[in-house]
C-alpha positions in Angstrom: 0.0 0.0 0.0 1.0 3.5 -1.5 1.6 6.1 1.3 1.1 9.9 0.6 3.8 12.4 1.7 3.3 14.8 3.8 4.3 17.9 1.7 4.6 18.1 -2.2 6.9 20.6 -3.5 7.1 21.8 -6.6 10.7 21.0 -8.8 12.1 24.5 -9.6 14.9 25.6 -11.8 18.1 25.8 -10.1 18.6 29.1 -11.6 15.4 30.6 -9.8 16.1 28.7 -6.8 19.0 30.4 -6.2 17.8 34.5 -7.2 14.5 33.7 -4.7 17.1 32.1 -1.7 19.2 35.5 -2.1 16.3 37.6 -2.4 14.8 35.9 0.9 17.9 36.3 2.9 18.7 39.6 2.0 17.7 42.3 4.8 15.2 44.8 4.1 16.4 48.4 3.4 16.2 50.7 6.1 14.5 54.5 5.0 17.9 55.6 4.6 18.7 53.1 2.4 15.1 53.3 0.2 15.8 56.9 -0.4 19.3 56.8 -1.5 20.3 56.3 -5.1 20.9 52.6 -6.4 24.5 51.7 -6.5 26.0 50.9 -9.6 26.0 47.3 -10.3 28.7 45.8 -13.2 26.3 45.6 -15.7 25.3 49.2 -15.6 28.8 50.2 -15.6 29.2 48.4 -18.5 26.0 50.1 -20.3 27.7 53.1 -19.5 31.4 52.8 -20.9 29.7 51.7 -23.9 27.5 54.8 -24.3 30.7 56.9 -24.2 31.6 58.3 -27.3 34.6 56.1 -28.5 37.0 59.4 -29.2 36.4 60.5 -25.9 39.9 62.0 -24.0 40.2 62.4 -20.2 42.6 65.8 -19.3 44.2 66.1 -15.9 42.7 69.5 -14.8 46.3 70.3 -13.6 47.4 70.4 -17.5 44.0 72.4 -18.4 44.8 74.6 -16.0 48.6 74.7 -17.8 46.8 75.5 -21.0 44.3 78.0 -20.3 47.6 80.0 -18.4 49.3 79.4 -21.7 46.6 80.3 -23.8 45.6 83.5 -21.7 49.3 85.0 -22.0 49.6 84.0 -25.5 46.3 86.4 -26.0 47.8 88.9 -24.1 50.6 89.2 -26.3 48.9 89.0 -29.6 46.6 92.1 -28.1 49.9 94.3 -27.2 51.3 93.6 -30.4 48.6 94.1 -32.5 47.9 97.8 -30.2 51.4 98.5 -31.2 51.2 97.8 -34.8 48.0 99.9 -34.6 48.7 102.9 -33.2 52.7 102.2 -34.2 51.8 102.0 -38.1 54.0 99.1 -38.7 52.8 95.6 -39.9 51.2 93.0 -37.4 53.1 89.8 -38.8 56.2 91.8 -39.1 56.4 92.4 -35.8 56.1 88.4 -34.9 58.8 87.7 -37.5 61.1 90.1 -36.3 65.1 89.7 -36.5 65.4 85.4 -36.9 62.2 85.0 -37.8 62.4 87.0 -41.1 65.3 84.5 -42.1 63.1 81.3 -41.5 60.5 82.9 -43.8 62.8 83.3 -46.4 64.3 79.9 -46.1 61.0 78.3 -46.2 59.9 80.7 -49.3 63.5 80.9 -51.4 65.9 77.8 -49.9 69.6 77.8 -49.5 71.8 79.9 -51.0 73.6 76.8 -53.2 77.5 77.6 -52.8 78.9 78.6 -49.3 79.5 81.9 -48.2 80.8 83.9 -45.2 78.5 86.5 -45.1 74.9 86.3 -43.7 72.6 84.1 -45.7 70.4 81.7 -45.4 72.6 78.6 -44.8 72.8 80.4 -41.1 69.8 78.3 -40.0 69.2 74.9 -39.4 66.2 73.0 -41.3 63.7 71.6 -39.5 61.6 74.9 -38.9 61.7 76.5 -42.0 60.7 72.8 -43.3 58.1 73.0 -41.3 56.6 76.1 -42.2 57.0 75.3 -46.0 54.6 72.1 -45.0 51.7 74.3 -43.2 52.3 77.2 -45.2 49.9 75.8 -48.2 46.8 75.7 -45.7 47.3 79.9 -45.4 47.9 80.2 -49.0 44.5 79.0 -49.7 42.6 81.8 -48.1 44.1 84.1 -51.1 47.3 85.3 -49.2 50.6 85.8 -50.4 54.0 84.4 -50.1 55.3 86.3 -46.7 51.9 86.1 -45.1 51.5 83.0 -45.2 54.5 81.3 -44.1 54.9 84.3 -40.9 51.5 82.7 -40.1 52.7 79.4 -40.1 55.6 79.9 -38.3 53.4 81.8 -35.8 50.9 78.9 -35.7 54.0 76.0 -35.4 55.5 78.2 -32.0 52.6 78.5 -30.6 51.4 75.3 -30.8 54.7 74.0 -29.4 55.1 75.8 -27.0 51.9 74.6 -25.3 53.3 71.8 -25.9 56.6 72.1 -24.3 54.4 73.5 -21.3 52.6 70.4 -20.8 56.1 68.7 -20.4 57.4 71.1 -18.4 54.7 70.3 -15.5 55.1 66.7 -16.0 58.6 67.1 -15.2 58.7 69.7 -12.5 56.0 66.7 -11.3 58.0 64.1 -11.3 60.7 65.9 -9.9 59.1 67.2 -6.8 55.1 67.5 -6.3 51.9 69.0 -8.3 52.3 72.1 -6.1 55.3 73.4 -7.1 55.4 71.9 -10.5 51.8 74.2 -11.0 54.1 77.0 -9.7 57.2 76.4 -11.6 55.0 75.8 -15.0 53.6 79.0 -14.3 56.9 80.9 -13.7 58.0 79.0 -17.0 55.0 80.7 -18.9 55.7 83.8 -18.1 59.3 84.2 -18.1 60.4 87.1 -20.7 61.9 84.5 -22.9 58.7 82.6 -23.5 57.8 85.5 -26.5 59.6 83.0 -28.7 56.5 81.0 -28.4 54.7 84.3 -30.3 57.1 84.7 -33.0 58.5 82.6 -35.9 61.5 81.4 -33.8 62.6 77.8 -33.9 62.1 77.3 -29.8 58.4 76.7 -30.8 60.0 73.4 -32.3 63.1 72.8 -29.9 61.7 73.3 -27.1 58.9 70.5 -27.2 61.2 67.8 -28.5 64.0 68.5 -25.7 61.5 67.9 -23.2 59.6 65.6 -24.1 63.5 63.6 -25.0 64.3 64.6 -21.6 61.0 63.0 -20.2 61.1 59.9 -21.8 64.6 59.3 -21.0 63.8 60.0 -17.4 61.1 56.8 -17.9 64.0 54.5 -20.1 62.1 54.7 -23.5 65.3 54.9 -24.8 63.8 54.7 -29.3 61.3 57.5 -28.5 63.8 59.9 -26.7 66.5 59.3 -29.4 63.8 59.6 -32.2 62.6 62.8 -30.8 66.4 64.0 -30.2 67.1 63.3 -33.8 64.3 65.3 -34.8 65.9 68.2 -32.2 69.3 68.4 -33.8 67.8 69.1 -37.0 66.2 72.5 -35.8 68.8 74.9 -34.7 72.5 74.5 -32.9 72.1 74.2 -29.1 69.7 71.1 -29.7 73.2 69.5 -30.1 73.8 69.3 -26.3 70.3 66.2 -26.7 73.3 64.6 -27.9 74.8 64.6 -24.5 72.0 64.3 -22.9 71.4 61.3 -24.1 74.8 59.6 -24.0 74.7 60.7 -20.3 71.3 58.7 -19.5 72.6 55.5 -21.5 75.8 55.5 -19.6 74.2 55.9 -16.2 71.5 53.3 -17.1 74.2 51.1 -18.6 76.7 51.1 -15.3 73.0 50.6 -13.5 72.7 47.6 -14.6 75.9 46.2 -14.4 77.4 47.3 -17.5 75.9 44.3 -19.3 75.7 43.7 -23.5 71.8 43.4 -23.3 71.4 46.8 -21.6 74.0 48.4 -23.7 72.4 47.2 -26.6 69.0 48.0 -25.6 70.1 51.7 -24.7 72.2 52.5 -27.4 69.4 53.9 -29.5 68.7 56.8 -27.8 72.3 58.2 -28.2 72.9 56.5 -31.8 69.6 58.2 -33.0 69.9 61.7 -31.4 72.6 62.9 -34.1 70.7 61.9 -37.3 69.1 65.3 -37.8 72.7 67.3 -37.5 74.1 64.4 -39.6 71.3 64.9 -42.0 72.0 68.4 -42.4 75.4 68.5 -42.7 75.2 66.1 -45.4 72.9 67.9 -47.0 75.2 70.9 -47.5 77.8 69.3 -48.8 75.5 68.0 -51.5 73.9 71.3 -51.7 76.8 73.6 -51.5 79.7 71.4 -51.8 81.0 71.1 -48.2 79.2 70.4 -44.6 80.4 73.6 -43.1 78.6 75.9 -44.9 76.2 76.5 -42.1 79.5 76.9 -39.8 81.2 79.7 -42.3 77.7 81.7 -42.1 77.5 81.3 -38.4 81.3 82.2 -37.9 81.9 85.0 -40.2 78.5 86.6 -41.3 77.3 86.7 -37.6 80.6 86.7 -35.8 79.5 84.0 -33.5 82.1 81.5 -32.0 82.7 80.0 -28.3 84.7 82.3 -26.4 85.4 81.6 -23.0 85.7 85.3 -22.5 82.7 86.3 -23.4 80.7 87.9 -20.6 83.9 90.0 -20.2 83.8 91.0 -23.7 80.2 92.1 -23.2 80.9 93.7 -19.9 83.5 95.7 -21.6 81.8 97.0 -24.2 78.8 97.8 -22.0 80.9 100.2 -20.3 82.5 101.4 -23.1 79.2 102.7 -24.6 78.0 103.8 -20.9 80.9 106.0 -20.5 80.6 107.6 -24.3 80.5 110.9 -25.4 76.8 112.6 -26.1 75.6 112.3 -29.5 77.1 108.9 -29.9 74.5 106.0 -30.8 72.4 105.1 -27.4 73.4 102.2 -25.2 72.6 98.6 -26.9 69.7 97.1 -24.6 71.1 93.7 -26.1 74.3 94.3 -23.8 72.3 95.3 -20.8 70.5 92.0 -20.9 72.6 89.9 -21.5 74.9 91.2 -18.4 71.9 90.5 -16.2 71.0 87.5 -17.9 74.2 86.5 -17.0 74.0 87.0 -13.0 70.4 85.5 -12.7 71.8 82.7 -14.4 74.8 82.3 -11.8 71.9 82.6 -9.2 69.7 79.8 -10.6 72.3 77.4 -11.3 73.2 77.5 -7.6 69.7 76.5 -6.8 69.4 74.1 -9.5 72.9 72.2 -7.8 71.0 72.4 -4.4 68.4 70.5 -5.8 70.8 68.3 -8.0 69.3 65.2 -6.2 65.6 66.4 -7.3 66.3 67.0 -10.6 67.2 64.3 -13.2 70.8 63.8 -14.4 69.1 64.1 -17.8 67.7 67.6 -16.8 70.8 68.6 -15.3 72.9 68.1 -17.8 70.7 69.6 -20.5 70.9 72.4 -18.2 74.7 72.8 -18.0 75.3 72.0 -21.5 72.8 74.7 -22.6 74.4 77.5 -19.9 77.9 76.8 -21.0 76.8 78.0 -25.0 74.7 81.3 -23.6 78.0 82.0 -21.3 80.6 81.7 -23.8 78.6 82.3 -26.9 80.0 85.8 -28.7 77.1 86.5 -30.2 74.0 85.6 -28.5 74.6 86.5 -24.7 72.4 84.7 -21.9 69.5 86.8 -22.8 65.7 85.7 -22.3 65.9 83.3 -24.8 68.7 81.6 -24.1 67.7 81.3 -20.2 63.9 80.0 -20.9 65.8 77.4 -22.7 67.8 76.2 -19.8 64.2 75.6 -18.1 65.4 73.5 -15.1 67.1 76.6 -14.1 63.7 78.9 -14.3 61.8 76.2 -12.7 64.2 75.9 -9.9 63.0 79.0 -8.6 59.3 78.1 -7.8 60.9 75.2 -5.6 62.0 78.2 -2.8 60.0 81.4 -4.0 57.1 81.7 -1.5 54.5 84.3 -0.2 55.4 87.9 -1.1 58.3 87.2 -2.6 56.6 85.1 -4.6 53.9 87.5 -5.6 56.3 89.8 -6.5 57.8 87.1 -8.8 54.9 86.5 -10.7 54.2 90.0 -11.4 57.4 91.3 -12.0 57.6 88.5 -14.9 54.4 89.2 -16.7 54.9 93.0 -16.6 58.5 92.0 -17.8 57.2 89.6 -20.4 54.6 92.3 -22.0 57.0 95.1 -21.8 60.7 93.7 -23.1 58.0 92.1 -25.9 57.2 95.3 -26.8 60.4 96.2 -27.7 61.2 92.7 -29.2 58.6 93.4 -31.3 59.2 96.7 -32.8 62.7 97.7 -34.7 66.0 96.4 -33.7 65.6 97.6 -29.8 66.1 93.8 -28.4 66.5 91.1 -29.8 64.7 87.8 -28.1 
């Protein structure tokens, strides 16, 4: 005889089974809880990264804060110089070609002079720039604009783009050398240094001054093809890039003895110092195809700018400083170029001792970039550690923001953009000061 059971159940899935046994033994929300928004769960996470447009970029607010600072000075300048050119009667893009930067406009519109020559032509100036404004120049010419116009926009256009750029990798590396306060602080002091006009005008720093850092921040981080790539690129644009050279036999050696002086390092680090010359190489060869010998850009330099490496240089300029100080009246007015560069000169003795207090800090890339680019301004005939010369040697600007604080720094700030605007000015307009 068949017995009954007691309770019948009814077979469920396992699936459901195991959803209504969680839901059963999951407390019940308290009001808190009900009123509260629902947490995201994985699923919804996942509806959402796929909603996101698939070019979408996320920006550190730190660098758009860099930018907009860049950006906001950069307007700054293009309004005094346009005021100038206004009320000055003198032509806008002149003014941001002025002194070097009419020479890369007529490299990039006429070429190389095709036989050497010892006075001042256009085999005075590396390639890379003028190349470069010869590529973007055809987007200008387009809008019905002639010849000069067009490439002193494009030159204006390549510097100022690059120098944004060379902004963003000045924070990274003031970063990575110390902390997001004072790298904010010294990318600010960077931006608004007198000698960051070059990033207004058809000068090549708009191009050289990207690539070193970003050579000098990749080196820092052992991506040993991109630095050299970026270094060969460098030596291509003008003659101090030549110190990336250095720079990055420096980093391959220290890596090299790191390690233990071993064949696999060496071979694996060797690219960055192998590469870095292939843009001076390139040019060189060049000329002597072009002109018949691969120191044609050396006899311009030497003889139709009277630029060498004098050890007694600053003395030199010291001298004649006084000379023309202690003149007769009548006699031409003092050179501002010579005043400059004399005071160039001490800030830069200042800075450097800060930048060997914080030679620990600061990479050896850095520091030797640094030194290699003070010993040209401070022995260089020609071009004296002016503006220019000292924004290029950026560790040593930075350096400051690591010790400048409260009023002193206040006073910093503002003494640099008033200084920025107003030796601009006169950058822009004649032969008063050269950048």
């Amino acid at each position: 005889m068949e017995t009954v059971p007691e309770r019948l159940e009814p077979v469920r899935d396992p699936a459901e089974a195991a959803l209504a046994d969680a839901i059963v033994s999951e407390p019940l929300p308290t009001a808190d809880q009900a009123l509260a928004p629902p947490a995201p769960t994985r699923a919804r996470s996942r509806l959402r990264r796929r909603e996101r447009p698939l070019l979408a970029v996320s920006i550190p607010r730190d660098l758009l804060w860099v930018l907009g600072v860049y950006l906001g000075t950069r307007c700054l300048l293009l309004l005094a110089a346009y005021l100038q050119a206004h009320f000055g009667n003198h032509d806008f893009l002149h003014e941001l070609s002025n002194w070097d930067g009419l020479w890369y406009r007529k490299v990039a519109n006429q070429g190389y002079l095709p036989y050497p020559s010892d006075r001042q032509t256009t085999l005075g100036f590396f390639p890379l720039f003028p190349l470069a404004i010869y590529i973007v120049e055809p987007i200008f010419k387009v809008t019905g604009h002639d010849a000069i116009w067009s490439s002193s926009a494009s030159g204006i256009l390549i510097s100022g783009v690059g120098g944004g750029i060379a902004c963003l990798y000045a924070y990274r590396l003031a970063e990575g050398w110390w902390d997001r306060f004072t790298a904010r602080r010294a990318t600010l002091l960077f931006i608004l240094f007198p000698g960051s006009v070059v990033f207004l005008m058809v000068y090549s720093e708009g191009l050289l001054m990207p690539l070193a850092l970003a050579c000098i921040y990749y080196l820092e981080r052992k991506r040993w093809l991109l630095a050299g790539v970026l270094a060969g690129f460098a030596t291509a644009v003008q003659p101090v890039s030549v110190v990336l050279i250095l720079v990055c036999t420096v980093s391959a050696l220290l890596e090299w003895r790191r390690r233990g002086f071993r064949l696999s390092v060496l071979r694996r680090v060797i690219v960055a110092p192998l590469l870095s010359g292939v843009g001076l190489a390139c040019f060189a060869l060049f000329l002597w195809a072009w002109t018949g010998t691969p120191l044609a850009n050396y006899r311009a330099q030497h003889h139709g700018w009277s630029e060498k490496t004098d050890f007694l240089a600053l003395v030199h300029l010291t001298t004649k400083l006084a000379s023309e100080i202690s003149g007769k009246p009548g006699e031409p007015p003092i050179n501002l170029n010579l005043i400059v560069g004399l005071i160039g000169a001490l800030l830069l003795g200042g800075m450097l001792a800060l930048v060997v207090l914080q030679r620990k800090r600061i990479s050896p890339e850095a520091l030797t970039w640094t030194a290699g680019v003070s010993f040209l301004a401070i022995t260089s005939e020609y071009v004296p550690p002016n503006p220019r010369m000292l924004i290029t040697a950026f560790p040593a600007i930075m350096v400051v923001a690591r010790y400048a604080r409260g009023r002193f720094w206040t006073l910093l700030i503002w003494a640099n953009g008033l200084l920025l605007v107003g030796l601009s000015l006169l950058t822009f307009w004649g032969e008063s000061l050269r950048p």
